[in-house]
SENU-471783 format. One record per atom (N, C-alpha, C, O): x, z, y; residue in one letter. Coordinates in steps of 0.02 Angstrom, whole numbers, plus 50000, padded with zeros to 5 digits. Example, Ala and Ser with C-alpha at 12.3 -4.5 7.8 and 13.67 -1.06 7.14 Angstrom:
# SENU-471783
506605039049716A 506155039049775A 506605039049835A 507125042349834A 506425035449888S 506845035749947S 506455039450002S 506705040250057S 
***
This chain:
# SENU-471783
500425000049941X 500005000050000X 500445000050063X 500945003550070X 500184995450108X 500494997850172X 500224999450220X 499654997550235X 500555003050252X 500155005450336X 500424999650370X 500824995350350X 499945000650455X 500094991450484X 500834992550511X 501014995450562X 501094990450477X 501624991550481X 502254986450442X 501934982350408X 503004985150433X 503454981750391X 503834988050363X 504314989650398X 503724992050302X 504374996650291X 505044992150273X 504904986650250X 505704993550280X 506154990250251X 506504996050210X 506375001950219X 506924993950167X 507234996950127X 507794991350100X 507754985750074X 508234995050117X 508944992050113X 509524992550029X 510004996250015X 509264988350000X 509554987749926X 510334987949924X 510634988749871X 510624987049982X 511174984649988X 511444981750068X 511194976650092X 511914985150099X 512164981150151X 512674978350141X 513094980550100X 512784971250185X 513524968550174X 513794970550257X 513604973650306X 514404965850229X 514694968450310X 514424959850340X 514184955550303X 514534959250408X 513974956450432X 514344948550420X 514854948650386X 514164943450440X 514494936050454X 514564935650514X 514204938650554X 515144930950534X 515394930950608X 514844923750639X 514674918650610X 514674926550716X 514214920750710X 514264923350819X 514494928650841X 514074919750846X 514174922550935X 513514924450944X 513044920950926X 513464929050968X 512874934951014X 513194934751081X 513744932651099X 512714937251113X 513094942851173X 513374947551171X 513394951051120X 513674949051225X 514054952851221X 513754960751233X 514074965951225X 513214960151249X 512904964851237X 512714969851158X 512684975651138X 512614961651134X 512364964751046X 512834965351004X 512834969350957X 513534958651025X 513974959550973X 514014966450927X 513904972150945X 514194964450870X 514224969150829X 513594977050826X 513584981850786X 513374976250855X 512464980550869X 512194977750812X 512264971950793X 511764983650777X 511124979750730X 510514981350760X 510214986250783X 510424975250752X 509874968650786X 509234971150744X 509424971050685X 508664972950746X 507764972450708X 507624965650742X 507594964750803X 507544960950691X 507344955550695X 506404955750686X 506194959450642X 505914951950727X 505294955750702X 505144949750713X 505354946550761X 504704947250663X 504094940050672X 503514941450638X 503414943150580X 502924939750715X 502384938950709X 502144930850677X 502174925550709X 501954931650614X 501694925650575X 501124922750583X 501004916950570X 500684927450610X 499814926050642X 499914923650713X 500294925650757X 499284916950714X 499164913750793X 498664920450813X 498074921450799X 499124924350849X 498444928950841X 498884934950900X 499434936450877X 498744937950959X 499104942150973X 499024949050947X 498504951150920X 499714953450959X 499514959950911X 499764964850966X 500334964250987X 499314970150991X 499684972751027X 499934979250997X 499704979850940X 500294983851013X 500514989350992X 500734989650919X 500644994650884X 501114982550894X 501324984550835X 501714991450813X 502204994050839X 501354993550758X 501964997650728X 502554996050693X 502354992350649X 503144996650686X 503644994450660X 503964998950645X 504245002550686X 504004999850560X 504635005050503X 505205002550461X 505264998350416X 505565006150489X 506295004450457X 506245011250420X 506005016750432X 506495008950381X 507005014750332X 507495019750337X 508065017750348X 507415026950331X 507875030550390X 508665030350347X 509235031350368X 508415028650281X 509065025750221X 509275017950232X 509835016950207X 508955011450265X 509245005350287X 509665010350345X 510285010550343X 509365013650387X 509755014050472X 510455019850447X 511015019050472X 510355024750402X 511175027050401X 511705022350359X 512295024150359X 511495015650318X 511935014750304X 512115010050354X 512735009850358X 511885006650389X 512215002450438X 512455003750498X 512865000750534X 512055010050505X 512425015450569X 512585022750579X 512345027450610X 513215021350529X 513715027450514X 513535030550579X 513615027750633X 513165039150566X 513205042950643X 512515045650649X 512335051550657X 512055038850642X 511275039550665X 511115048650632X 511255052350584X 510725048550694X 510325056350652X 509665055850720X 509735053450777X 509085058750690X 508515058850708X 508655061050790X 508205059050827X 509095064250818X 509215065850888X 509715060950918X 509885061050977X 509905057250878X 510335050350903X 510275044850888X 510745041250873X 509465042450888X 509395036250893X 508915033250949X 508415035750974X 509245026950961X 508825022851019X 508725015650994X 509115012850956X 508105012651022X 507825008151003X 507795004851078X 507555008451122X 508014998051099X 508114990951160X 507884986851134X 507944984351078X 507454985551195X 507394978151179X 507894973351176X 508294974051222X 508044967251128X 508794965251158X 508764959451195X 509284956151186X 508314956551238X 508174953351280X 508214954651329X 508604951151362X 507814961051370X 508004965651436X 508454971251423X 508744972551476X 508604974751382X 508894980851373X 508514987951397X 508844992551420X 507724988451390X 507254991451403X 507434994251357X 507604991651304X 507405002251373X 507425006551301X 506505007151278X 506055008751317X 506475006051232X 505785006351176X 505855013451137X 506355015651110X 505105016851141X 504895024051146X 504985022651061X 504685018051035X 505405026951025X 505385027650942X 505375035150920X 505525039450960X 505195036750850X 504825042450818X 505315041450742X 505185038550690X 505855044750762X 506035047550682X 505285051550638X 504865055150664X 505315049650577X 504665053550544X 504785055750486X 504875051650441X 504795062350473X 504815066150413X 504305064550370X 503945069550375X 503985060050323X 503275060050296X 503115061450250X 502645058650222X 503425066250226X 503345071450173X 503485077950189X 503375082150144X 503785080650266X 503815085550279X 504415087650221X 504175091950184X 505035086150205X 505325090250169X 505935093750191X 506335097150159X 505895091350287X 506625091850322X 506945087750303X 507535089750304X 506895081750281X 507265075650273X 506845068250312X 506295065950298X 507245066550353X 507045059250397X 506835053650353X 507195051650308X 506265051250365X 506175045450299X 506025038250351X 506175032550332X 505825039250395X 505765030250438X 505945032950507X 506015038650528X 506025026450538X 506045024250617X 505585022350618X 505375018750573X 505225024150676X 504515020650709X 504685018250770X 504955022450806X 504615011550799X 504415010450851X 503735005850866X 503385003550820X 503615004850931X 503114999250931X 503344992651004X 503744992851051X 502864987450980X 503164982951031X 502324979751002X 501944981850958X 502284972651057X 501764970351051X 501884960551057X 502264957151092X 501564959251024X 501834951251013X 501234946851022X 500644947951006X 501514941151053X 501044933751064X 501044930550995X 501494931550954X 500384925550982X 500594922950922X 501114918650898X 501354913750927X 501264920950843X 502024919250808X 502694920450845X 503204917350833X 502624925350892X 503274926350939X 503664929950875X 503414932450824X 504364929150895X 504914934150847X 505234937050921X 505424934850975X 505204941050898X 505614949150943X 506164952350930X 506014957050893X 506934952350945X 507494955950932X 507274963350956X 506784964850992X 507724967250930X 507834974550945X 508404976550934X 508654974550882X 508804981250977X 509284982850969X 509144993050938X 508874997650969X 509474992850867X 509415001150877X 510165003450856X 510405001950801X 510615008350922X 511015013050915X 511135019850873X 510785021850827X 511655022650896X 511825025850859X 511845034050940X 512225038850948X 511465032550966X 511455035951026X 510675039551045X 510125037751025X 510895046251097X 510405047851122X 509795044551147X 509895039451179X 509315046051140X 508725042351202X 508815044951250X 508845051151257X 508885039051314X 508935040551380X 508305045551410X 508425049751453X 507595044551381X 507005044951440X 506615049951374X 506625050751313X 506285052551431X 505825057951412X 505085053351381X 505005047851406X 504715055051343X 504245052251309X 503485054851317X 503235060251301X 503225049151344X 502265054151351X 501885051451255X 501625045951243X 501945055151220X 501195053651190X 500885050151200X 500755048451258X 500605047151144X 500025042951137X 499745044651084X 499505039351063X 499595049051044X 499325051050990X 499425059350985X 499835063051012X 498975060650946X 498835071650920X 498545073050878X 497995070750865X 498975079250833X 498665080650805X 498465087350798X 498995090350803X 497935092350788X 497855097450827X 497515100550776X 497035097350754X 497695108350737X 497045114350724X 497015116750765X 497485118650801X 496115117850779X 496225125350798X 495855129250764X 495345128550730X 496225133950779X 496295139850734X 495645143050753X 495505147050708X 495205143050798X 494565147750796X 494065143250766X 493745146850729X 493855138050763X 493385132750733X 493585132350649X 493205132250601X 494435132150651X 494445128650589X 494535120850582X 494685118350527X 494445117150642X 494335109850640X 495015107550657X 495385110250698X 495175102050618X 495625094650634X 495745089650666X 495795084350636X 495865090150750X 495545084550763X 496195079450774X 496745082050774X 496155073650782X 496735067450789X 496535062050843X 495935061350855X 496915058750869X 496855056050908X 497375050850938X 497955052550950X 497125044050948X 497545041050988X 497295039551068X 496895043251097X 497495035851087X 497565034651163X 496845030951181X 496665030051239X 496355028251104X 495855024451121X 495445029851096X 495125031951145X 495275033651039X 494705035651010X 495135044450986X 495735045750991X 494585048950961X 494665053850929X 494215054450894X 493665051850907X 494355059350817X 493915060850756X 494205069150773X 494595072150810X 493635070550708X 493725077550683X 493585078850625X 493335074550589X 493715085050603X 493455085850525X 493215093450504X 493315096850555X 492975097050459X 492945104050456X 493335106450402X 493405102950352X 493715115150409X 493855118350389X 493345123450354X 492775122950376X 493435128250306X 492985132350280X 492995136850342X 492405138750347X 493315139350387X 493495143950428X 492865144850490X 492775149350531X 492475138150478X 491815135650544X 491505140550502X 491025142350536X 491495144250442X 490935147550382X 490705154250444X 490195156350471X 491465155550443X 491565162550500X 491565162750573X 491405167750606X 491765157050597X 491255156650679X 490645158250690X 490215153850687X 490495165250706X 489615166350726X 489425162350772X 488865160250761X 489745159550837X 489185155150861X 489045150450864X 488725147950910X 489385145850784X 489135140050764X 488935141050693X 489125145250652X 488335134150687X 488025135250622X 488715134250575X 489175130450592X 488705138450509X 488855137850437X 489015131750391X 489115131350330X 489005125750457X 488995119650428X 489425118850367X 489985121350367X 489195115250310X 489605113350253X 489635105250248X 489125101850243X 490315102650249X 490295097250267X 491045093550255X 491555096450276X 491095087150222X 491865086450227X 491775079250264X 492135074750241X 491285077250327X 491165072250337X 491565072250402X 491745077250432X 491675066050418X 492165064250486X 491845061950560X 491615056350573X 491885067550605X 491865067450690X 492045062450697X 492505060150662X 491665057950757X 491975053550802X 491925056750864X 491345058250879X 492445058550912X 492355059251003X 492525053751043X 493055053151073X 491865048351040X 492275042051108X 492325045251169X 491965049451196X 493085041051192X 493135043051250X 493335035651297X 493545030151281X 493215037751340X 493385030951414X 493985033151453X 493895032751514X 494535035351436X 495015037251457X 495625035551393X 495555034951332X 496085035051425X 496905032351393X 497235038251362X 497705038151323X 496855044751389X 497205049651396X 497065053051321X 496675051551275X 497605058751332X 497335062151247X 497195069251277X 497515073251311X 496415068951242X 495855072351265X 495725079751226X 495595085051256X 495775078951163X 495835084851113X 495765090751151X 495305092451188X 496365094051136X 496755099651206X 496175103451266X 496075109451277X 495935099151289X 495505100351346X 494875100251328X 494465103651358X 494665095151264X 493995095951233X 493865105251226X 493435108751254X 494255106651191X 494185112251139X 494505117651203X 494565123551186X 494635116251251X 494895120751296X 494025122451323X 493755128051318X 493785117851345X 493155117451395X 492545120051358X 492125123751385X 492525118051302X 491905123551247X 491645117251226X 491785111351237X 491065121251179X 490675115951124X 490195114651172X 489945109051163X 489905118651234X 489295114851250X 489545109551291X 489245104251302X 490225111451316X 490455107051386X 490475098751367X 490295093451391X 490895101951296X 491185093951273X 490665088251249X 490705082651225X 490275091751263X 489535087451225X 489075083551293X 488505081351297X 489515083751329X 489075083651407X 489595075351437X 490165076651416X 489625070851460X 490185065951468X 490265065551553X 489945062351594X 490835070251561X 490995070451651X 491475066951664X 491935069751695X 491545060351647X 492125056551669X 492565052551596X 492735046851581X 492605060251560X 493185055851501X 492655053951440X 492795048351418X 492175056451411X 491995054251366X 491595060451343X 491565065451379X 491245060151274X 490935066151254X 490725066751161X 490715062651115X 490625072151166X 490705071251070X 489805069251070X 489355073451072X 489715062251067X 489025059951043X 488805059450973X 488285056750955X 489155061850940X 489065058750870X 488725064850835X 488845070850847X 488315062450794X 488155070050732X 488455068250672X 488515062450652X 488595072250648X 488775071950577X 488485075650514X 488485073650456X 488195082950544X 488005084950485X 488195085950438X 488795087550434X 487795085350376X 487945087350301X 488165080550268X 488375080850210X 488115073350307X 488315068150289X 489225066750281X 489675070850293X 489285060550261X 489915058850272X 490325057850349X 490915057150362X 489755058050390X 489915056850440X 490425047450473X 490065042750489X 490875047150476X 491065040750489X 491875039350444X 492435040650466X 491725036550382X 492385037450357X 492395042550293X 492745040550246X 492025049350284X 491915054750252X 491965051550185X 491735045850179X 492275054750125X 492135051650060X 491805055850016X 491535061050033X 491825053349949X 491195057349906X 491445053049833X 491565047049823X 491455059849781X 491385054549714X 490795052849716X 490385056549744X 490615046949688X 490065040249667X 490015042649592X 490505041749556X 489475045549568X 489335044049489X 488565043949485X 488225047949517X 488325039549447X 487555039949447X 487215038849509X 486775043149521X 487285033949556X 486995033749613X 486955037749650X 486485037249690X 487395043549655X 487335050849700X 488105051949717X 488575051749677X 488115053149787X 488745056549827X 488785063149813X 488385067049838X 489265065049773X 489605070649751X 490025074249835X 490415071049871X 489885078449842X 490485077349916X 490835084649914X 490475089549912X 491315085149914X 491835090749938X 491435096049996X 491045094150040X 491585100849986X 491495105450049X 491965104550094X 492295099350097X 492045109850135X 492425109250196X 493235110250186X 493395115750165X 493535107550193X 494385108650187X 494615117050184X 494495121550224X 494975116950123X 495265125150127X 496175122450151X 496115123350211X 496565121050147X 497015118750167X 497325112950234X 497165107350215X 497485112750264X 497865109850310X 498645108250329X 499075112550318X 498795103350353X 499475104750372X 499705097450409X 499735091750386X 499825100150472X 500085093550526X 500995092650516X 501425096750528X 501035085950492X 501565082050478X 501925081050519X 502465083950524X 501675076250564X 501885075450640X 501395073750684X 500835072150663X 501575074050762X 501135072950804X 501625070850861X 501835074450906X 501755064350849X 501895058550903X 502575058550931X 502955063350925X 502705053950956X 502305049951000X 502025043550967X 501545040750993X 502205041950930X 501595035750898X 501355035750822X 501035031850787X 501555039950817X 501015041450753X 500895051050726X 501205056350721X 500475049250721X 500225057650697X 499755058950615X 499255056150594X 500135063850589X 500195062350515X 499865070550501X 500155075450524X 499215071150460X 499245078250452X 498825077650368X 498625072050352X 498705084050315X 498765082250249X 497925089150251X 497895093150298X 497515089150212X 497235094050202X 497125093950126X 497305089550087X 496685101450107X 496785100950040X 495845104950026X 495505109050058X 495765101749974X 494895103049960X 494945106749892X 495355105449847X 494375112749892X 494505114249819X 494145110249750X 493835104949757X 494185111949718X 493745108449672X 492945109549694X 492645113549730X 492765103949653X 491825104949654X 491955101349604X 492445098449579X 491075102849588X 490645097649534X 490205092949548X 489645093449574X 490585086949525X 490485079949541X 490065077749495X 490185072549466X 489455081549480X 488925077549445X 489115079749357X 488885076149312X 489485085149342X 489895086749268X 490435083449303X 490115079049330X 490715082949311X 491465083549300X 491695086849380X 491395084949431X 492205091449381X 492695095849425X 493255091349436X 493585088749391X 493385090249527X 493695085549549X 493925090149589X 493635095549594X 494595088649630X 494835092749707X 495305087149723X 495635084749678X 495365084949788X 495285080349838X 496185082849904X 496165086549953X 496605080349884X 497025080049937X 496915073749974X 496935068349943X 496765073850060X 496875067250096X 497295069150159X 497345074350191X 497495064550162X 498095062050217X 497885057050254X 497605052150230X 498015058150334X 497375053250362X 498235053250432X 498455058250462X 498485045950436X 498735046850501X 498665040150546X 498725034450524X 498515041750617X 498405036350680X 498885035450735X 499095040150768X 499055029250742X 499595028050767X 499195024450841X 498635021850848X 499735025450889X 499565024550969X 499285017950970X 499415013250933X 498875018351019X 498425009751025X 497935007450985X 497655002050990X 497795012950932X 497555009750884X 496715014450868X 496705020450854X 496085010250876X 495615012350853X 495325015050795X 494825018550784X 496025010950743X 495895015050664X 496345019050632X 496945018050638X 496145022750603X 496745026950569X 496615025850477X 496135023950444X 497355028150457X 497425027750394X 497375033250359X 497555038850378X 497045031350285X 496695038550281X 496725035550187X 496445031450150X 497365042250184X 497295040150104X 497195046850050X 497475052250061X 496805045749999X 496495050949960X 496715051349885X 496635046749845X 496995057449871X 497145057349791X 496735061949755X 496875067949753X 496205059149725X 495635063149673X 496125066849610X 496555063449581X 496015073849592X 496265074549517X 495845078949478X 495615084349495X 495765075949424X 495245080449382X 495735080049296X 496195076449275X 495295086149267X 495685084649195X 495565077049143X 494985075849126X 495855074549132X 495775070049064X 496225062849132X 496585063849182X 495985056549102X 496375051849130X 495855047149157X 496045042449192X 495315047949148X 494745043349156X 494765041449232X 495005045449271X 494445034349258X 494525033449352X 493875034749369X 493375033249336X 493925038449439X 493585041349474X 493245038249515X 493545037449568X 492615035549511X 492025031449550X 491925034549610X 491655039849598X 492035033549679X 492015035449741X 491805031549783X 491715025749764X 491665033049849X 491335030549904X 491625033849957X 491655039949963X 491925027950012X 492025030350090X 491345028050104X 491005024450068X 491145031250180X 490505030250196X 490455030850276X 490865033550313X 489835027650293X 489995029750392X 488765030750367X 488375028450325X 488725034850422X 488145035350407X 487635030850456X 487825027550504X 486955031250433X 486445027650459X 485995033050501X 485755038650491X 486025028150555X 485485033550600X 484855029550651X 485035024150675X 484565030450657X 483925026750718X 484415017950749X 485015018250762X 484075012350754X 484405009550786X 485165006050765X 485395001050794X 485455009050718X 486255007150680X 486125001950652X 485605002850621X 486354995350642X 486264991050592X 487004990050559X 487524989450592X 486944990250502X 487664989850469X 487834980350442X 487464975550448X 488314980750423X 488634975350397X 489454975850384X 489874979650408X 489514969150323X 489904968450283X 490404962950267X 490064958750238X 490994960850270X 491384956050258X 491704956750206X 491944962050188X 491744950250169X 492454951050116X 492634942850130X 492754938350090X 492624942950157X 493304936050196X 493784936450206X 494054931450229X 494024940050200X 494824941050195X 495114946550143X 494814950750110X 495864945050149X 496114952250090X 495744957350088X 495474959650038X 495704960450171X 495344967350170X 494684964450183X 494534959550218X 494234969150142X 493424968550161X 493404975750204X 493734980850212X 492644972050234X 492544978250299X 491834981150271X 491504978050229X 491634987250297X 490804989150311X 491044990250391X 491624990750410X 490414990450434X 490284993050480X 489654993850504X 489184990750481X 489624998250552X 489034999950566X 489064997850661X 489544995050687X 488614999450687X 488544997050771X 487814997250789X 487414993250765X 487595003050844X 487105003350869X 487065010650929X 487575013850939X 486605011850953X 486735017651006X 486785026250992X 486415029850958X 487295027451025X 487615034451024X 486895036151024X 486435032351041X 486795045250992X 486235050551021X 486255049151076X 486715046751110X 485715050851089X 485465052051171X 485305058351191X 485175059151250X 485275062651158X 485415067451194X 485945071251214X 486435070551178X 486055076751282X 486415076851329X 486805072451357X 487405072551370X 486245067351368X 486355059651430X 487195055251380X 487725053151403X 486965055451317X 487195051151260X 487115042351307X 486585039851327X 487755039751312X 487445033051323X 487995027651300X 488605028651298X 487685021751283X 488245017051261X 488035015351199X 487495016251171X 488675012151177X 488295010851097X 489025011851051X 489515012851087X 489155011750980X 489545014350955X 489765010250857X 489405009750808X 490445008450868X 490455003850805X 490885010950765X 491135016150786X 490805007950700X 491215010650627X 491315005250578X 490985000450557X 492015008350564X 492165003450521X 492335007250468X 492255013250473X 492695003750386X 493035004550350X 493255000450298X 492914997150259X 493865001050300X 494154995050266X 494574996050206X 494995000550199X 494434991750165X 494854993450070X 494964987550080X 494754984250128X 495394985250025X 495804977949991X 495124975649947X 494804979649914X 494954969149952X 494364966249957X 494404967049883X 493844967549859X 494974967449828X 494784967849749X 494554972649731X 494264972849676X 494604978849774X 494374988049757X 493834987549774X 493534989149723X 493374986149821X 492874987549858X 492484981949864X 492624976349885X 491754985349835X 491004984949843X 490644987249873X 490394992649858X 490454983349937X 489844987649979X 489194990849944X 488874988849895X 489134994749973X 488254996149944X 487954999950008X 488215002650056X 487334998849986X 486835001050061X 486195007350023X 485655006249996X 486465012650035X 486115019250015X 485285019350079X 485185015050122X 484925024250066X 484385027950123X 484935030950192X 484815030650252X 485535033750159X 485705037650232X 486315034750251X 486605035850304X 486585029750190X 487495027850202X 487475022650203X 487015019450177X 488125019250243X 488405010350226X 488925013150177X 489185018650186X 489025010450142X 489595012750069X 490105006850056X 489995000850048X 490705010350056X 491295005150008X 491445008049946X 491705013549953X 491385006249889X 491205007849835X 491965007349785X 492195001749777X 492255012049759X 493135007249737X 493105013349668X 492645017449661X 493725012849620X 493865019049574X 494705020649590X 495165017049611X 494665026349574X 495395028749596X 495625032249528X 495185035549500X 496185032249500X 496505035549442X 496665043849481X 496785045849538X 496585047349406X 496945053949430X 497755055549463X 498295054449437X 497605058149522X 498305060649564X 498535054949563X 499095054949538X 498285047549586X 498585042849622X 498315040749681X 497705039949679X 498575039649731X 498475042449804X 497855031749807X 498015026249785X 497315033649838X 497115026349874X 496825027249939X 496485031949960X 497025021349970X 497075022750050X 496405017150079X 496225012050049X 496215018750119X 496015013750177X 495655015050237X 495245019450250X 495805012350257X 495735011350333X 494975015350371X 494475014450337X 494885018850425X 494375018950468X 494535020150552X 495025022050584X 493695017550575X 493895015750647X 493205017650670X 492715019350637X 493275016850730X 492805017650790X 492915014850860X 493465013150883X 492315014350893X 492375010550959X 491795011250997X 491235011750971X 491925011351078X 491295014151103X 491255009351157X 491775006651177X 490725007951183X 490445000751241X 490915005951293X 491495004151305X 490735010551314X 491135015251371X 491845015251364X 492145015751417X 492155014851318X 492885013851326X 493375008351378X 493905008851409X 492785002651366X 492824994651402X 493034991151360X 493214985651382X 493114992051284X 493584988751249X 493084984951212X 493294980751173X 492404985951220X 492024983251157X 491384983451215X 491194988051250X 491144975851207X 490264976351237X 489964974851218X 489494973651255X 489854973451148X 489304969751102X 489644971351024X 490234972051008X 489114971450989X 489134970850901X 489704965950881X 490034967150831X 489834959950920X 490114955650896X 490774956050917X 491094952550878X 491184958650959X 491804963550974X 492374968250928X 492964968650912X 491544972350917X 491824977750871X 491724971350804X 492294971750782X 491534968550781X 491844964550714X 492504959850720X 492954958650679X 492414957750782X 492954952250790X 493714958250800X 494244955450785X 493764963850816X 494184968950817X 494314970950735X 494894971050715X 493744972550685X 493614972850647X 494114968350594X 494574970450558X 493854961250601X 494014956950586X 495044954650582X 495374953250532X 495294955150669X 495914954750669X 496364962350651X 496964962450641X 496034966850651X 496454973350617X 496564969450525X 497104968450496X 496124968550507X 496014966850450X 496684961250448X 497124962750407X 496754956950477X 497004950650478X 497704954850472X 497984954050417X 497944957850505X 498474961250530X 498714968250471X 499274970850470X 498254969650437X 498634974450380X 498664968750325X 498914970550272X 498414961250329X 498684956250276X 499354954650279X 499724954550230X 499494953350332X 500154948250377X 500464953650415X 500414953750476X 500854959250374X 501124964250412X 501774959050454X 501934953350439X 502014962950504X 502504959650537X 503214958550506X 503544963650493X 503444953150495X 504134952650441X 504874955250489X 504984953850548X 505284959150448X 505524963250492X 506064961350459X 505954961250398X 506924958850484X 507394958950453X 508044963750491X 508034964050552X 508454966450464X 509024969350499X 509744964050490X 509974961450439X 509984963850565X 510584957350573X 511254961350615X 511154966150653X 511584960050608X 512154959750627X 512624954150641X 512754950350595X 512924953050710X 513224946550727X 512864941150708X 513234936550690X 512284940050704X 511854932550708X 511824932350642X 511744926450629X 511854936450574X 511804935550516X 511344938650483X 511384944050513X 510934939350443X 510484943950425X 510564949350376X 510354946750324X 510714954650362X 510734959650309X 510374959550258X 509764959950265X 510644959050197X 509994958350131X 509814966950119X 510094972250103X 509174964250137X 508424969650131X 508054967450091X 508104961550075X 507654970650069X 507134969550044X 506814973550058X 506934979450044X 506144970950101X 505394974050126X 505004978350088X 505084975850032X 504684982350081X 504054985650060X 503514987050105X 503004989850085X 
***
């Protein structure tokens, strides 16, 4: 599986071939990046290997690396990322954004970053709710902890379904949501407001074992734990206990992380129960007054989505898409009384991932049903045709091999 993203992994470096650069790059290794789609992409993510970058740059360590453009010599905002949390560096993140079929040099050192870095992504408990929330620079979700059980002045909700908070601001909002209170944030004074219900449903994204025509669903998360949180990607893991999935006892680790610019986040789930048999499941976004859903499998990835108007109450206004996206061979839509459904099986304790999103007319990014698909549509396009990423030295290319 990949995130939108090129990982590389370096089988082998040679020493480089002599070939004329500038004098700028001479002897510098070069991230070679080509966009293959007529299609622009903005805010690509782009991963190197934090094992390609020490062997080619004897020195590198997570506090001494920099990422240039090697065209202007603009230093480009990058995210060493632990993604297993084990105190060991596993990728380089940066991002850049491309015209169709442009190829893009990069220069990355063996040096400090010059400039201080704003965020574009969060990831956040808090600790009196119990809740998860994440966020990039376009949209925020949330999720529940068992810990909402013990907040007296919210209901007891039981629920492992997924918050959407649109907002109309660039900014990352979280922080100040949960600073201002539950009634405040529900009210929209400028940045945005939590319109969404979720309930006892899946909410937008929420999953559920599938057996017998019935959503099995997890309670509320007993475990947590934030990975990282930015600047362009934010990575956090929770952990569910078992339930009963219709006769059979399942418990649910997911890992859900969203990277800057980006309306969808990645969100991958490893079911384990005893014996070896695969596990019939459903991601889901729910149905409410007004929502009309729909479905693609035109491409690798197939989509569901949904699109119709936020609640209206406390001056709710606008209208509001969902998506979710699997690899078009896993996933079968289906259309429940309360859910749009992607329908897939997962083996025990093997992790399967895909995609969800959101989008709000108030953001400015989306003004019609047909927006949020055509967005829909090129995300999709874009976790097919990840960006091809090579590492060069002196005008020659380093043998890599991609994942």
């Amino acid at each position: 599986m990949k995130h939108l993203q090129t990982c590389i992994r370096a089988s082998a470096l040679l020493l480089a071939l002599a070939a004329p650069l500038s004098g700028q790059q001479r002897g510098a290794l070069v991230v070679r990046t080509e966009n293959r789609l007529a299609a622009e992409r903005p805010d690509e993510t782009i991963s190197i290997a934090w094992s390609a970058l020490r062997q080619a740059l004897p020195g590198v360590l997570p506090d001494r690396v920099r990422v240039t453009d090697a065209g202007t010599g603009v230093e480009i905002v990058s995210q060493p990322l632990d993604g297993d949390a084990d105190g060991t560096t596993d990728e380089l993140l940066f991002q850049a954004s491309y015209r169709p079929r442009e190829t893009r040099d990069f220069v990355v050192e063996a040096v400090a970053p010059r400039d201080s870095v704003r965020p574009r992504v969060h990831a956040r408990h808090d600790t009196h709710r119990d809740d998860v929330a994440w966020e990039s620079d376009r949209i925020a979700f949330r999720i529940y902890g068992q810990g909402l059980w013990q907040a007296k002045e919210f209901e007891p909700l039981v629920s492992s379904g997924i918050d959407i908070w649109p907002k109309r601001v660039r900014d990352l909002i979280v922080d100040r949501w949960y600073a201002k209170g539950h009634d405040a944030y529900h009210r929209d004074t400028g940045e945005g407001a939590d319109f969404y219900s979720v309930g006892t449903t899946l909410g937008a994204g929420g999953s559920a074992v599938w057996r017998n025509g019935t959503l099995h669903r997890a309670r509320n998360f007993k475990t947590h734990r934030i990975i990282a949180d930015g600047p362009i990607r934010a990575v956090f893991e929770l952990g569910y206990e078992p339930w009963d999935a219709g006769g059979m006892q399942v418990s649910e680790t997911k890992r859900i992380s969203i990277d800057a610019g980006h309306n969808f986040f990645r969100q991958e789930i490893t079911y384990r129960t005893q014996g070896g048999a695969e596990i019939p499941y459903a991601v889901g976004t729910v149905k409410r007054e007004g929502i009309v859903g729909a479905s693609s499998r035109s491409g690798a990835w197939a989509w569901v989505t949904t699109w119709g108007p936020v609640e209206r109450k406390n001056g709710g206004h606008g209208s509001l898409g969902t998506a979710i996206l699997m690899e078009k061979t896993r996933m079968e839509p289906r259309e429940t009384d309360d859910h749009y459904l992607a329908i897939s099986t997962a083996r025990p304790g093997v992790p399967t991932v895909q995609y969800v999103g959101a989008g709000w007319t108030a953001s400015g990014d989306f003004r019609a049903v047909e927006d949020w698909w055509r967005a829909t549509d090129a995300f999709a396009a874009r976790l097919a045709n990840p960006i091809r990423v090579t590492l060069r030295r002196n005008g020659a290319d380093l043998p890599v091999s991609a994942q």
